[in-house]
C-alpha positions in Angstrom: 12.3 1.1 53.1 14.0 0.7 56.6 17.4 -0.9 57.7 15.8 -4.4 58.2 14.0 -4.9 54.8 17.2 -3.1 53.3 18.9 -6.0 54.7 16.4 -8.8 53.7 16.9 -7.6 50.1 20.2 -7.1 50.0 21.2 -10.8 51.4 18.5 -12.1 48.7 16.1 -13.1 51.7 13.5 -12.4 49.0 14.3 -15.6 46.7 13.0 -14.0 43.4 12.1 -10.1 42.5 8.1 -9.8 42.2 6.8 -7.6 39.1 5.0 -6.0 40.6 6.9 -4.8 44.3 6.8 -1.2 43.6 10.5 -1.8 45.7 11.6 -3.7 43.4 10.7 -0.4 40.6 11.9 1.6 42.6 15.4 0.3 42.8 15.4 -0.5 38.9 14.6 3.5 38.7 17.5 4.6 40.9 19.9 2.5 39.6 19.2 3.8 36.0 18.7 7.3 36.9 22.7 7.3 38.1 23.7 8.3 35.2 20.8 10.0 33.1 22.8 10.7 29.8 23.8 7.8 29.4 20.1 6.0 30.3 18.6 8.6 27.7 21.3 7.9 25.2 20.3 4.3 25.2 16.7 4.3 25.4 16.7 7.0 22.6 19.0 4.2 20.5 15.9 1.4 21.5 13.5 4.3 21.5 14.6 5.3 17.5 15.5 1.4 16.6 11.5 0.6 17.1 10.3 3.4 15.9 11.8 3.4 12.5 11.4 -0.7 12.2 7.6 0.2 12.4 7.7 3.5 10.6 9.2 1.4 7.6 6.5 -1.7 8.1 3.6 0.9 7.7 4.7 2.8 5.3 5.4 0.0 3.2 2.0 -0.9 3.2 0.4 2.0 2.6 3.2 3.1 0.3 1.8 0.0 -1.9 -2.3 0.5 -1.3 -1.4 4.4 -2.9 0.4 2.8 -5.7 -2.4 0.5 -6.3 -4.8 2.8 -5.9 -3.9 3.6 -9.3 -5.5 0.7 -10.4 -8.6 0.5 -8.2 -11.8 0.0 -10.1 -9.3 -2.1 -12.8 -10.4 -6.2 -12.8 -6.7 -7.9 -12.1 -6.9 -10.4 -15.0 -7.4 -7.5 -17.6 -5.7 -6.0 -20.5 -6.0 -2.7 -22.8 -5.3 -2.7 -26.0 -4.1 0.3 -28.6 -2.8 0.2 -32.0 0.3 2.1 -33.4 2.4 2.5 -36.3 4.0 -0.2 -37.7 7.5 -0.5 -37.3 8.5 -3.1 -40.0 7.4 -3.2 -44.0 5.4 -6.6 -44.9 4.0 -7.8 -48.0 4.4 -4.9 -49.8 3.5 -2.5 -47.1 6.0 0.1 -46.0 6.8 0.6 -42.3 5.3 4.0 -39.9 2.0 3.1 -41.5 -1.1 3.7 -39.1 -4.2 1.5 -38.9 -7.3 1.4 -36.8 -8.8 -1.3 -34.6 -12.8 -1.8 -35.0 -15.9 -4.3 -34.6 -14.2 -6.8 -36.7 -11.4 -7.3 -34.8 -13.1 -7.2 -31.6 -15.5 -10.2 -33.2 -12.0 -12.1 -34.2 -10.5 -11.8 -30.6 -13.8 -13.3 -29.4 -13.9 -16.4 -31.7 -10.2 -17.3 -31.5 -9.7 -16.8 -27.9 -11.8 -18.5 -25.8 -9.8 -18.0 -22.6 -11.5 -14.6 -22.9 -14.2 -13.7 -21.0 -15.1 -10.1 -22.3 -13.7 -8.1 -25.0 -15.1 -4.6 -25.5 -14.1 -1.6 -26.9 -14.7 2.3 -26.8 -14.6 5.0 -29.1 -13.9 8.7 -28.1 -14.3 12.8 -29.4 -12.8 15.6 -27.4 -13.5 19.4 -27.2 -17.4 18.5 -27.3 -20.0 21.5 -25.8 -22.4 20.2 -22.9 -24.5 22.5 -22.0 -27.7 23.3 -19.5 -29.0 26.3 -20.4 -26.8 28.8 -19.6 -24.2 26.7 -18.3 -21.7 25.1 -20.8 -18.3 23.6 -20.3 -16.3 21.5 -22.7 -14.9 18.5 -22.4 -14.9 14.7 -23.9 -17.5 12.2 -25.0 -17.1 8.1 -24.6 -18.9 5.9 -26.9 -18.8 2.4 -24.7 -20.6 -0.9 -24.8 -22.2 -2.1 -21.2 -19.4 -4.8 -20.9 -17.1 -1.7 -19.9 -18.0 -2.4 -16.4 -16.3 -5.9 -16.4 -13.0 -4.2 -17.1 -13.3 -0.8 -15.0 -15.8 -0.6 -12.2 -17.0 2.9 -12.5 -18.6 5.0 -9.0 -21.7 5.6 -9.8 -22.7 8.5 -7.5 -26.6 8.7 -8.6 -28.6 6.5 -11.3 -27.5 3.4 -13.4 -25.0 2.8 -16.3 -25.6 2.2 -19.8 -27.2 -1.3 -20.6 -27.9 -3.8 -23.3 -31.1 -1.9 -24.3 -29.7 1.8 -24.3 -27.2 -0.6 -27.1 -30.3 -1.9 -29.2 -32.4 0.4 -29.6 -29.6 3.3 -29.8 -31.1 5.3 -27.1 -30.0 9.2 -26.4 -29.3 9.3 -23.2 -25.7 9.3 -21.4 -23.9 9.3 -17.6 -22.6 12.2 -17.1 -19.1 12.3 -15.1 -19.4 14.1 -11.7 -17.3 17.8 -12.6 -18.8 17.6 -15.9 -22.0 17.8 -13.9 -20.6 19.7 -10.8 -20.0 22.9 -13.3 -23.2 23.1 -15.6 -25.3 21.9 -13.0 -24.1 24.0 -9.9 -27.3 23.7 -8.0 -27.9 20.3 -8.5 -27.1 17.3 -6.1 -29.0 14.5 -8.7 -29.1 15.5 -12.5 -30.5 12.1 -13.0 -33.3 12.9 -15.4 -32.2 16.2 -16.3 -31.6 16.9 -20.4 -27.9 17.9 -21.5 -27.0 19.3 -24.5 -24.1 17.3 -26.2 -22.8 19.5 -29.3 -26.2 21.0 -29.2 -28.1 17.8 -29.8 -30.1 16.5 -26.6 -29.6 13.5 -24.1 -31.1 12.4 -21.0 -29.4 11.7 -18.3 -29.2 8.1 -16.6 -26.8 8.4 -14.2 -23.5 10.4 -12.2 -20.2 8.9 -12.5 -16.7 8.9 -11.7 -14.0 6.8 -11.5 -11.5 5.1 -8.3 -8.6 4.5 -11.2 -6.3 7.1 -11.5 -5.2 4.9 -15.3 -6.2 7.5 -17.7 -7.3 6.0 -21.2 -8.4 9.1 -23.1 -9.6 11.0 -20.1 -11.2 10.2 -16.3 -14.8 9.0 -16.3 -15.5 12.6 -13.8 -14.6 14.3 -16.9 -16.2 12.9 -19.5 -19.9 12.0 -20.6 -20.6 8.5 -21.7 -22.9 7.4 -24.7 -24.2 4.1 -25.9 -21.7 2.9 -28.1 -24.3 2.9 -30.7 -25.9 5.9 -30.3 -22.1 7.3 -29.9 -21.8 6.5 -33.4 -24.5 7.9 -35.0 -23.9 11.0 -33.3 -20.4 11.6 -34.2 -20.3 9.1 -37.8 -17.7 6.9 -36.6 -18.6 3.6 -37.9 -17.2 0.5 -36.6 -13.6 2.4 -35.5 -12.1 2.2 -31.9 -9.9 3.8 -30.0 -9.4 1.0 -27.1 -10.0 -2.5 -27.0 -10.4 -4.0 -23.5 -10.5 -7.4 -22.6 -11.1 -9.6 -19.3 -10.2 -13.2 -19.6 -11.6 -15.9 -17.7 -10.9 -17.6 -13.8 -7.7 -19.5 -13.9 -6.7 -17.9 -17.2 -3.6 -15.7 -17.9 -3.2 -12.6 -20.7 0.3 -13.1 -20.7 -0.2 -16.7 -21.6 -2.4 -15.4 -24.6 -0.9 -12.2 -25.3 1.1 -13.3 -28.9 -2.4 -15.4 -30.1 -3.9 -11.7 -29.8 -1.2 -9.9 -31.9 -1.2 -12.9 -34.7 -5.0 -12.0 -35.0 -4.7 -8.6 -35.3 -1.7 -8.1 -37.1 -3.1 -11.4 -40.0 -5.6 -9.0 -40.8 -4.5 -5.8 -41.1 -1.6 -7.3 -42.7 1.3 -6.5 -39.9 4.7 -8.1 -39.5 4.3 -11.1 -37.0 7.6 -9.7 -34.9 6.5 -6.1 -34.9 6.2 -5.3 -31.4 5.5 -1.9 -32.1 2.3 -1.8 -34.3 0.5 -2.9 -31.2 0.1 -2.1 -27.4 -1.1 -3.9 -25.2 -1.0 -3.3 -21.7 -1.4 -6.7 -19.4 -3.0 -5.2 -15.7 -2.3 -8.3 -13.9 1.6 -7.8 -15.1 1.6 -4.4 -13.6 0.2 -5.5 -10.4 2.7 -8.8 -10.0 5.4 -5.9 -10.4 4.1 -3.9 -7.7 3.9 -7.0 -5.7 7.2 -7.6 -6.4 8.5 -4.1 -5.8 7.0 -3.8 -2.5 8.0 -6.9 -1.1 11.4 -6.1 -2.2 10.8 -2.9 -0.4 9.4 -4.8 2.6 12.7 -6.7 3.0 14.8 -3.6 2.4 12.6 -2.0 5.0 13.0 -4.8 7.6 16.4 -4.8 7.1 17.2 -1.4 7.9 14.9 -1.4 10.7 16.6 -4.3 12.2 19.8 -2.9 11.9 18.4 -0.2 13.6 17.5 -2.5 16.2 20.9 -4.2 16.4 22.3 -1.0 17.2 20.1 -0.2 19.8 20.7 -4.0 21.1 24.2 -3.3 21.4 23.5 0.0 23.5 21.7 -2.4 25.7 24.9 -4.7 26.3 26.8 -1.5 26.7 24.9 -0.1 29.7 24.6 -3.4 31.3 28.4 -4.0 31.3 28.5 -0.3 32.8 26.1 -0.9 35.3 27.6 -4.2 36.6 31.4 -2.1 36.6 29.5 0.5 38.6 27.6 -2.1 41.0 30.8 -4.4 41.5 30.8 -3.4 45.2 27.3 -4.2 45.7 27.0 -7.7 44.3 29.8 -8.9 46.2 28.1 -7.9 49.4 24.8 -9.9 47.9 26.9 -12.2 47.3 28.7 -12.4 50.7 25.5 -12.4 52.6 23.5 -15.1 50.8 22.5 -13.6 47.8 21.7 -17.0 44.9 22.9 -16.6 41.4 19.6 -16.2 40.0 19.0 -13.2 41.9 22.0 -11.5 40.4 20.8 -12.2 37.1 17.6 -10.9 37.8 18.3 -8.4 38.8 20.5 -7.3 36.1 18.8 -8.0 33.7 15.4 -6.2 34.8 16.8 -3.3 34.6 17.6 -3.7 30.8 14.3 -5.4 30.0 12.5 -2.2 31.8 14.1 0.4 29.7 13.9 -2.1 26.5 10.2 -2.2 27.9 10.0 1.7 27.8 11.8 2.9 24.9 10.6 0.4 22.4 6.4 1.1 24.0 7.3 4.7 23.3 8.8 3.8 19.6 5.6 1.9 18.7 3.6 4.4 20.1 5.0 7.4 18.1 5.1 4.9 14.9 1.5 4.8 14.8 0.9 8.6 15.2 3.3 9.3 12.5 1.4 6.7 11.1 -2.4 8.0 11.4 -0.8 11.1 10.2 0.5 9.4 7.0 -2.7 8.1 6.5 -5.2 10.7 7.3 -2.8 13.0 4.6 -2.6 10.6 1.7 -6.8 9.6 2.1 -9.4 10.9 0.1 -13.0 10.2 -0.7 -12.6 7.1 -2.4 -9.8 5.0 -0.7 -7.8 5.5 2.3 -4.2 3.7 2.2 -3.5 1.8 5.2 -0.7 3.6 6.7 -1.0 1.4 9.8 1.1 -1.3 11.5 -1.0 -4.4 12.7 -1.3 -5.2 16.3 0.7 -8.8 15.6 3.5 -6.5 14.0 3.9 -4.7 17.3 3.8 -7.5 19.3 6.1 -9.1 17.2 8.7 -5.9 17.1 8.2 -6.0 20.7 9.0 -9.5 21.4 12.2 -9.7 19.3 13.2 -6.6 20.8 13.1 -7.8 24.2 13.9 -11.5 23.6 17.2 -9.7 21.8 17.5 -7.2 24.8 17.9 -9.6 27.2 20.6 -11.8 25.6 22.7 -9.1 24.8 22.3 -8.4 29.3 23.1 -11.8 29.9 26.5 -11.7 29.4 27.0 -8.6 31.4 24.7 -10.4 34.2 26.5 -13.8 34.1 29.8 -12.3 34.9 27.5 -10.3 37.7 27.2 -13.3 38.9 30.7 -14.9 38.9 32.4 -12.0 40.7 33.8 -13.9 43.9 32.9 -11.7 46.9 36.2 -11.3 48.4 37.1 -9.5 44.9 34.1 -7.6 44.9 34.7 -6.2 48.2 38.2 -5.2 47.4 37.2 -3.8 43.6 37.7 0.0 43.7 
């Protein structure tokens, strides 16, 4: 720049600073690059105050989607139901005694509780033999109706589920789960229509599955194969027992508004203390995922709160510097101010040179955020659900506005009382 624009500038011959004067830049770059410790010290403060606030936003979410991922495949408005031992004696009975849920009492749930939509139930027998040819593993059969699909969704890789007719007419075929199939069929991509050999009795196969739910009732759907419930139990003489009882109940309904009706017909028949909270579990899905809800937007708030602490402190860097700065610059203003320089350009001019390393710092926070974000993400994902380890674009903006809107108040100050300093004090300030 030579001595005349020099001159211009300095009297504030140029009425306001224009964005984009690469001058202008330039003498917001000198002016911060006085002192570089302290510039780096304070943009590190903004730098780390964004950065975490966004770290934390992310996470949260994705820190939830892995939590639910538990549950994926799961219908909200769903319970599972398991008996126990009974924990109180009544009518003559004494307590620890053990029953068993069956068709009967899957017929009663139906008939008094119409705010059900499904209720269904499976039966299941472990350390079974499935074989192909010279391939055998062991593992677990499941004996389930075709309503099992209203309660848990299952991934069907290759071919079809079982339905209504495989039930009448007690057909012997199954699904097989995917690392049953993986390990005695090894060269296989599709055993859709191949034979398996369950216990040494034969069964076509329908279809591939596995599951998205990491819930484990009895065993994962990859590891098991699944029967008709009727054929189930002719192969294994189980009659009408069950091992799980699930129910869906309908739009705009609640379990937990239902969830005692349920007990008092289960525990009237088999003849169960009407307070014994033991003799029967039941396990209401919507309740667990209204406390996940709950947990994570506790951990949301906890989350913003930290990061906007964070921010505070890198806030009251900003203040810091900008008090410095003006100390430093005392000199200078009063000789702006002696040769013309308007208020407003002081201000500016102060406080541009906060917003550009608010600008700066808090661009480079976001940015190593959502690396350390992707990163997150791309670790925790796998083939059937990725968590979104991600912060939105309106949650960046919004970090970024706050930040700056917040950055330039706490330079105000520091540029109003730029502003004040008389000229004759200025010139004589040491």
């Amino acid at each position: 720049m030579n001595n005349d624009n020099r001159l211009r500038r300095i009297s504030g011959a140029f009425p306001r600073m224009a964005i984009f004067d690469i001058e202008n830049w330039r003498e917001i770059g000198t002016t911060l690059a006085r002192n570089k410790t302290r510039t780096f010290l304070t943009g590190f403060g903004i730098f780390w105050g964004v950065f975490m606030l966004a770290l934390l936003l992310g996470g949260a979410q994705g820190g939830k989607d892995m939590l639910l991922r538990n549950f994926d495949g799961f219908t909200t408005n769903s319970a599972i139901m398991f008996s126990g031992k009974t924990s109180m004696p009544y009518k003559g009975y004494a307590k620890d005694r053990s029953y068993e849920l069956d068709l009967t009492d899957l017929k009663r749930l139906r008939e008094a509780l119409p705010e059900l939509r499904t209720v269904t139930g499976t039966q299941y027998r472990g350390n079974c033999s499935f074989t192909n040819g010279r391939y055998s593993v062991a593992g677990q059969t499941m004996g389930c109706q075709p309503e099992f699909v209203d309660i848990m969704e299952p991934v069907m890789y290759s071919g079809r589920f079982i339905n209504e007719t495989d039930m009448a007419t007690s057909r012997k075929v199954c699904v097989i789960g995917k690392r049953i199939a993986e390990q005695i069929f090894p060269t296989e991509k599709d055993p859709v229509g191949k034979m398996v050999q369950i216990n040494g009795v034969s069964y076509r196969i329908i279809g591939m599955a596995g599951q998205v739910s990491e819930i484990n009732m009895g065993g994962k759907i990859d590891e098991q194969v699944i029967l008709p419930f009727s054929t189930f139990r002719r192969a294994f003489g189980t009659g009408d027992q069950l091992d799980v009882v699930m129910m869906v109940a309908k739009d705009k309904q609640r379990i937990s508004d239902i969830k005692q009706r349920m007990r008092r017909v289960i525990y009237s028949r088999h003849y169960i203390h009407p307070e014994d909270e033991r003799a029967l579990w039941i396990m209401d899905i919507s309740e667990e995922f209204e406390k996940i809800d709950k947990l994570f937007l506790g951990v949301s708030l906890l989350a913003g709160f930290i990061g906007f602490s964070t921010l505070i402190a890198g806030i009251i860097g900003i203040g810091n510097i900008m008090w410095v700065i003006v100390r430093e610059r005392t000199q200078e203003i009063g000789i702006r101010r002696a040769l013309g320089a308007k208020p407003r350009d002081i201000i500016v001019q102060i406080l541009s040179e906060g917003m550009a390393l608010t600008a700066v710092a808090g661009t480079a926070g976001i940015s190593a955020a959502v690396i350390a974000l992707g990163i997150m993400q791309r670790v925790t994902a796998n083939e059937i659900s990725t968590p979104q380890f991600q912060i939105l674009p309106s949650q960046a903006v919004w970090i970024m506005a706050v930040f700056l809107s917040l950055g330039s108040l706490a330079g105000l100050i520091p540029a109003i009382k730029a502003m004040r300093i008389k000229p004759i004090e200025a010139l004589n300030a040491k």
